[in-house]
Every structure is written in C-alpha cells, then in structure tokens.
N, C-alpha and C positions, 0 to 999 in steps of 0.2 A: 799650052804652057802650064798645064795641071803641074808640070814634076817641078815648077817652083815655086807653087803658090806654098807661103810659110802657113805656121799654126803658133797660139800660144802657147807656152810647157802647160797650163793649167788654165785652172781656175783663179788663181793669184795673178797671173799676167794678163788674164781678157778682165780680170778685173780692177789693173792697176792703170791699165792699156787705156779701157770703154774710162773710169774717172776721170783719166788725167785729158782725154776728149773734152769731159762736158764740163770738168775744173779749168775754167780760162777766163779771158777778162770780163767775162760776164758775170760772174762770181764774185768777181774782186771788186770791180766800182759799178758795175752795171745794179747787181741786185741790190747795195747801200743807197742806188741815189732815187732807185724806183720804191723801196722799202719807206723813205724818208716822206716822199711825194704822194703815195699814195695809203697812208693811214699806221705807218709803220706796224705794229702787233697786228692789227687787222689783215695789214696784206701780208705779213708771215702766216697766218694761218689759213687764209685760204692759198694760200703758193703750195704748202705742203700738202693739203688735201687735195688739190690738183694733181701734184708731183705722186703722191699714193693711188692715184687712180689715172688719168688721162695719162701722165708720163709712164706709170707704170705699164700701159697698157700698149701705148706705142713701143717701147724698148722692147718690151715681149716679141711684138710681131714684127717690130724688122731685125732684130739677132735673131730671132729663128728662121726668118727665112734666107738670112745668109746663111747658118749653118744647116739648111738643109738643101739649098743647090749648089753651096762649094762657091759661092761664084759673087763677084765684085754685082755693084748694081744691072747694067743694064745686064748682063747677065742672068742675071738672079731674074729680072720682069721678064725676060725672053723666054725665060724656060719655060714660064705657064702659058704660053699662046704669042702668035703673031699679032697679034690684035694691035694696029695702029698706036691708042691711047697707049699700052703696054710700053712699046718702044720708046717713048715720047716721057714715059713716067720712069723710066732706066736711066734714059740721057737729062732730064732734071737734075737726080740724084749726083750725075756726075759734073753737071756745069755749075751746079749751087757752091761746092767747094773748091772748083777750079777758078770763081771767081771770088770768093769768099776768100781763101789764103794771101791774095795779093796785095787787099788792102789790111788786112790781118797783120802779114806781116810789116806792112807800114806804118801801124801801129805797134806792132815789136819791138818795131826800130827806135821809134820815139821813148819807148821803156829804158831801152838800152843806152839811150844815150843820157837819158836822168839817172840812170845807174851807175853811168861814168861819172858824171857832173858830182854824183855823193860820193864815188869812190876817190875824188882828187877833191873831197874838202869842199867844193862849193855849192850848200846848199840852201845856203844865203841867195845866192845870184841867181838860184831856180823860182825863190819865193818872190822876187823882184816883177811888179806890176810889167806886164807886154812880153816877158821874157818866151813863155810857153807860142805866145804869136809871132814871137822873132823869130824863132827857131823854125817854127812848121813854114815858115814865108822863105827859107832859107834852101833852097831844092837840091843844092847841093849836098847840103850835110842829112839834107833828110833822104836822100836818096844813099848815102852811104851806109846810113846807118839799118835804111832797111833792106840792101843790098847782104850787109852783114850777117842781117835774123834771120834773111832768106835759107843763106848757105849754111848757115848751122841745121835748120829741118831739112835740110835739101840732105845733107849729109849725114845724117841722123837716119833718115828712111832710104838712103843708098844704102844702108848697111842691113833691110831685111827687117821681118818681123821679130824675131826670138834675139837678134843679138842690137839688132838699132831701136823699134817701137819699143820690144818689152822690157831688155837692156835699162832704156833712159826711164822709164816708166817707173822702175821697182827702184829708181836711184831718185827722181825729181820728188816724188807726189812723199813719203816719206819727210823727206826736207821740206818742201811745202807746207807739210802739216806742222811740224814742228816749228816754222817759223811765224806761221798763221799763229799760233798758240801763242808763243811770246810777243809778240805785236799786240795780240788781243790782251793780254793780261797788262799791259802797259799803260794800251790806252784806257781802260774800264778804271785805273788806279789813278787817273788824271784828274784831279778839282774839278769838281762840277760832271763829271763825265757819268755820273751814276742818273742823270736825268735820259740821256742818249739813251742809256742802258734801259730804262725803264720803256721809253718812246717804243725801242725795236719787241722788247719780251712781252708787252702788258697790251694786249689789246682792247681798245678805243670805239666802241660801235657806233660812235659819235662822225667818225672818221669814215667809214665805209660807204662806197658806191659804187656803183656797175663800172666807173672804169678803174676799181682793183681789183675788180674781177678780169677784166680783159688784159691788166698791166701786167698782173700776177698771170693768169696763160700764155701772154708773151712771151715771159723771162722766164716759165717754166722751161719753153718751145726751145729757146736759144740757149738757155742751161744745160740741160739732158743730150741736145746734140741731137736731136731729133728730126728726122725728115732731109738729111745732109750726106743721105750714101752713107756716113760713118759706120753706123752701125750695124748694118747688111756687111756693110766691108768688115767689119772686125767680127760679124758672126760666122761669115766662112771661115774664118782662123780657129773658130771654135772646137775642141774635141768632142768628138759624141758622150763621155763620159760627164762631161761639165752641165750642173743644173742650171736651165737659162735663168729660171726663176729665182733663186737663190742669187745670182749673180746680178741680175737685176736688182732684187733687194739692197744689197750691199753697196753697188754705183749708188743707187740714189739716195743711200746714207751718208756718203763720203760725200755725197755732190751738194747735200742739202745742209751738212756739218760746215760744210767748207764755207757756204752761200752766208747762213748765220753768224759762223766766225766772223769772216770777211763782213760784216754788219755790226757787228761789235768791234772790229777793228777800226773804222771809219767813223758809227756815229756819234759814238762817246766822244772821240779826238774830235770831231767838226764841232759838236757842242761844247763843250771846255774850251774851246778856240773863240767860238761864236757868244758865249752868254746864252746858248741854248737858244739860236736861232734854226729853227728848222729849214728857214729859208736856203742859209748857206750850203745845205746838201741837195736842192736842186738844182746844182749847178749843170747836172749830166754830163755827158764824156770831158766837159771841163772839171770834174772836182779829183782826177787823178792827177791832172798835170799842172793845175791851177791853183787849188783849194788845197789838197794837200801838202804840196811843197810849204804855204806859210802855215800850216797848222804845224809840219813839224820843226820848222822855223821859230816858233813858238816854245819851242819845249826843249825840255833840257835832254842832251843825249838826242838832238834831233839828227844829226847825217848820222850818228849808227845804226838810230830806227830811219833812214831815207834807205841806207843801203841795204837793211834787212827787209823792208818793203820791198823795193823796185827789185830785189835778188827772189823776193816770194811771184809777183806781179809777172818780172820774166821766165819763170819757171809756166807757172800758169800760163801764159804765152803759148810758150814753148811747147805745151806735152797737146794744146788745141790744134794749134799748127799743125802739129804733126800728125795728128791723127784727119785734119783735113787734107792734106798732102798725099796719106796714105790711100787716102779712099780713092783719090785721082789717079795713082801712081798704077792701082790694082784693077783700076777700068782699064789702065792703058798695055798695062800687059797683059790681060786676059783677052781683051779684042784684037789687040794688033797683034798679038802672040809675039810681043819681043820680048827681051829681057827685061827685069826689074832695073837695072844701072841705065838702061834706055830709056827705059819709059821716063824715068826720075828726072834724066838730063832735060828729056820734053818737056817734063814737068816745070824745072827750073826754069826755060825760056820762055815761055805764058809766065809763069810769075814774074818774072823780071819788067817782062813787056808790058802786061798788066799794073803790077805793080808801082811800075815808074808814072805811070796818068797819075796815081793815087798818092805818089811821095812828092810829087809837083805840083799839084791841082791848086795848094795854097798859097805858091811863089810864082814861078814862069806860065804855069797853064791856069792860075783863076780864072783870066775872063774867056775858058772856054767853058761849059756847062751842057749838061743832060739833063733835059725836063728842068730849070733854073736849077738845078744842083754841082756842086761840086763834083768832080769826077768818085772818090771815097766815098761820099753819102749817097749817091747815084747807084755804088753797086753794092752798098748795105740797102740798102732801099730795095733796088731789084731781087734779091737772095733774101731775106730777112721778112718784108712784107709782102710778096709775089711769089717766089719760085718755093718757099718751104712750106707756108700753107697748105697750096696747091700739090705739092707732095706727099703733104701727109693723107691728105684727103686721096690720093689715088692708091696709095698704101693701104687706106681703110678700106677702099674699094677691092685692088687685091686680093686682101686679105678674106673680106668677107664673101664676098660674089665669086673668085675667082680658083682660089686655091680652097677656100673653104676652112671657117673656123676649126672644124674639127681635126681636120690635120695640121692645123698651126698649134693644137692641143698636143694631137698626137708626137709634137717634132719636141715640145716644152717636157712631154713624158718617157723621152728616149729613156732605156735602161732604167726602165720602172719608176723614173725620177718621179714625185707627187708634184703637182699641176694646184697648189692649195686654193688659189684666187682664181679659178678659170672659170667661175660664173659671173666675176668683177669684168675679166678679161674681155670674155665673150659680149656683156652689156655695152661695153666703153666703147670696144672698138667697132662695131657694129652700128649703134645710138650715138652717142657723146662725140667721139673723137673724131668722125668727120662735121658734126655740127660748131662744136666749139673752132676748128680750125676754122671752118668759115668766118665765122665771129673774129676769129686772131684777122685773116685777110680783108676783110669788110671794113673794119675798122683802121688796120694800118694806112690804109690809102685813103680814108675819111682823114685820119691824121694829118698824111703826111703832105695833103692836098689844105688842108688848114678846114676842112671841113667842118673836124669834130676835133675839141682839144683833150690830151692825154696827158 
C-alpha cells in the first residue's frame, strides 16, 4: 500500500502536524497543576532542560527512523530484524494510542460539552458545587458527547495526510496560539494575579526535590508525544529535503511556548480567585472542569473568556487526537494493506467500543473496576505509566544497539543538512534516556500503587 502512504508539503506541515501532536490537554491543565505542585519556577526550569536534551533526543530518533523506513511503527521495528523483542516493541507503539484515543476522546467530549454550556450563556451553572460530577455520572450524555469528538478526528484523518492532518493543522494551532495569548494577557491583568505570575517565572530552590525531577520527566514524556508511534508515524510523511533537527527544534518551541502560556493562563487566574492559594491548583484533572469554571465565574467577561478557553482547550484536543488516530490508522493500512478510509472506519469501531467503558465507567459501569480503578484511569495508567516507558526504552535500545547511532546521524544529515547537537544526541540516547525512562516507569507504579507519593 506504498502508493498511498501520504507526505507533508513541507517543513511547515510536519511541523504544524508533530506541535499540534504534542500541544493537547496536557499543556493546557496537565503542565499548570504539576507546575503549581511541584515548585512552580523550579519545575519550569528543569522541564526545559529536560525538554533540550532527553526530549530532544527522543524526537530525533524516532522521526528519523520513520523517515528513513517509510513505514508506520511496527513496520519501521521489523525492518531492522525479526528479533522477537523487535516485533513486540512495533506492536507497543501501535496499542499505546489505540488505547489512548478512546479515553482521550472522552475527555474531548467533556470539553465540548462545557463549550456548549458557555456558548448558551450558562456559565454560572458549570461553576455550581457537584455539577462537573453530575455530568460525568450521566453516561448518556457523556457518551454522546464523546461519540461526537470521536467523529470529528475520525473524519478529519478520513480525509488523508496533506488535505485532513496538515489541512486542520495549519488552521487549528495558529488560532490556538492566538487565543492562548489573549486568555494569558487577561488573566496576568487580574488583581492580585501578578503573585501567580511571579510563582511560575521566579524560581524557588526552596521548593525543589527529586520528585520535580520525576514530575517534570513525566510531563515532559506526555508533552512531546513521545514513545506513542506518533512520531515514527509522522516521520515517514517526512520529505528527505526537511531538516529533522531544525524541526525538532521548532515543535519544542511551540510546545514549551504553549506549556508556559498555558501556565500563565491558569495560575495567575486560580490565585486572584484563590488569595494566592497555591493549594487551589492542585486540584489535578479536577482544576479544568471544576476550579476553572468558578474562577471564571468570578470575573467579569467570564462566559466570553469560558468560550474562548474551552474553543482553545478543544482545539488542543483536537490536533492530539488526531495525530493519535493517525498513527493507528497508518499501522492498519500498512499491515493489512487496506485502504486508509478502512483502516479509519476499523479505527472508529475500537474507539467507540473502547471508548464507551471510559464514557460510562462513572455512571452505569462504576462498580466495575481494573486493578480498583476506573475503566479511563485503568487505561491512562496502563499507556501512560507501563506501555510508554517501556517504549521508549526499546527505542533506545533500537536505536543504539540495533540500527546504530551512526546512521540515525547519517538519516538527521540527509542533503548535507548539519547534525549541530549530535554529540548531545548520541550521549542522551545511549546513557540518559533509557535510564531516566526507567525512573518515569519505577516511579509511576510506586505512585500509582500509593507506594511513593507525587
């Protein structure tokens, strides 16, 4: 099925494409509430020195090694050998986001429907104590609403890489950014908000510990899109003309632009709300649908800034999704050799099916559970703390033992392109990036087991 695999026009498209990947809600409330929680300045500054080196150094090697076998994940790992582990580290790449989109998108859903609720004037009745627990206890409307996100990604990557991925890409993340901007300048103008402001920029060595180092690798891990098929998948789209490095540079600008926005959008507004309680932003995946609704209930012009949130929020959404969508969609046409409009519809029926445990797990199916968890936290847990780890580290493996640093140099120097960090490269992914990922795995399940607290 070579003759349909698409490509991006550019450089502009793998690079509006790979952002608008790793710009999703992890960006949006994920990096504000771990920023808050764990030292605010302190854990921005090591997230970026992280993101400069460990992220850098993963994107490197797996866009190149999509763009140098043409070929979605397990693909891409078959080609360097039969080798058992090989096979096993393909099919990872493809189950992490075939199971990741489902509840992803039931979270989508839930955006969308606070986007309704601002867009019909009631944003009063979102900031109302239980409402956010009514709703998710509600399986019917949450299953509609994430039946709805589904089919917009679903039909979004029906429509191909150049006219649906890079298409929506060069139209969302644009707006995005611009909405991100006005949001931020809003909330930093808000009474009291200039403490928030100081909390995120000023760092606090008072504040630092080993676990902002692990918080801060996490949320790099989930930021960047890393270890999730994505990015093999979007480097086979790549042109041999396009510098990986270069490109890489530029996502991780926009992604770390967006993360800090997205930080100043939040913490200034939660403290001006709060009296500068720090506390009120570790609410975690509650301070989008809980915490925010009365902060902007608080303020004046609040439903135009709710609609112009949840309108930024589901965009980000939107462009993750899809780029998770994509990487499944590009497994299932390159192995089954069908169509892309096939493979998609396959796509669509695992998400739906999937999907539904996770848009009901908090109404009709609570008292079912995996490991005491909810069905949604069951398969962020499994993808998140188990299956990406463990990917990246066979990636590192790969990369160094398998294919060999030097030609993952040689693929970064296609068309003479200069390679400027490839002694950073070579250190990271060899040393560091299979150790630290250990670290990300070790710990999450110390976590997530109440082991060790984060």
């Amino acid at each position: 099925m070579s003759s349909e695999r698409g490509s991006f026009s550019g450089k502009i498209g793998f690079v509006l494409a790979a952002a608008g990947a790793s710009v999703g809600l992890g960006n949006i409330w994920r990096f504000p509430y771990l920023a808050a929680k764990y030292g605010g300045g302190m854990f921005l500054i090591i997230y970026i020195l992280l993101v400069l080196t460990f992220g850098f150094s993963m994107v490197i090697a797996e866009t190149s090694i999509g763009r140098m076998t043409k070929k979605s994940p397990v693909g891409a790992f078959k080609t360097f050998g039969n080798a058992k582990w090989l096979k096993v580290g393909g099919w990872i790449n493809v189950i992490i986001p075939l199971l990741i989109v489902p509840y992803y998108s039931v979270i989508g859903g839930w955006v969308l429907k606070y986007l309704m609720e601002y867009l019909f004037q009631n944003g009063s009745t979102l900031a109302d104590d239980g409402y956010f627990g009514s709703f998710i206890s509600n399986g019917l409307s949450c299953e509609i609403y994430f039946i709805f996100f589904a089919l917009i990604t679903l039909f979004i990557v029906f429509n191909g890489v150049k006219n649906g991925v890079e298409k929506v890409s060069r139209i969302m993340m644009p707006i995005l950014v611009v909405l991100s901007i006005l949001i931020m300048i809003y909330s930093v103008t808000r009474p009291g908000a200039i403490e928030g402001v100081k909390y995120l920029l000023i760092p606090n060595f008072k504040n630092f510990s080993l676990m902002t180092i692990v918080a801060a690798m996490g949320q790099m891990f989930y930021s960047l899109s890393i270890a999730m098929g994505i990015l093999i998948t979007y480097g086979s789209y790549i042109k041999d003309d396009t510098s990986i490095e270069e490109s890489t540079k530029q996502v991780e600008i926009f992604d770390t632009l967006i993360a800090i926005i997205a930080g100043l959008m939040i913490i200034p507004a939660v403290f001006a709300f709060s009296g500068g309680d720090a506390e009120k932003l570790q609410a975690g995946p509650s301070l989008m649908f809980i915490t925010i609704p009365k902060v902007f209930d608080s303020m004046g012009f609040g439903n135009i800034i709710g609609i112009l949130f949840f309108v930024l929020v589901l965009f980000a959404a939107l462009t993750s999704s899809i780029a998770l969508t994509e990487s499944v969609v590009a497994t299932i046409t390159d192995e089954l050799k069908t169509s892309r409009h096939k493979a998609t519809i396959i796509t669509g029926i695992i998400t739906i099916i999937l999907g539904t445990l996770s848009a009901l797990c908090y109404g009709p199916l609570s008292n079912i559970k995996m490991l005491g968890m909810q069905f949604l936290d069951f398969f962020d847990f499994i993808t998140n703390s188990i299956m990406m780890p463990i990917s990246a580290i066979l990636i590192c493996i790969l990369t160094t033992y398998v294919i060999g640093i030097k030609k993952i140099e040689k693929e970064v120097c296609l068309n003479n392109k200069a390679f400027k960090q490839k002694k950073i490269f070579a250190f990271m992914i060899k040393y560091l990036c299979p150790i630290f990922s250990i670290i990300i795995l070790i710990s999450s399940i110390l976590n997530t087991f109440g082991i060790i607290h984060m």
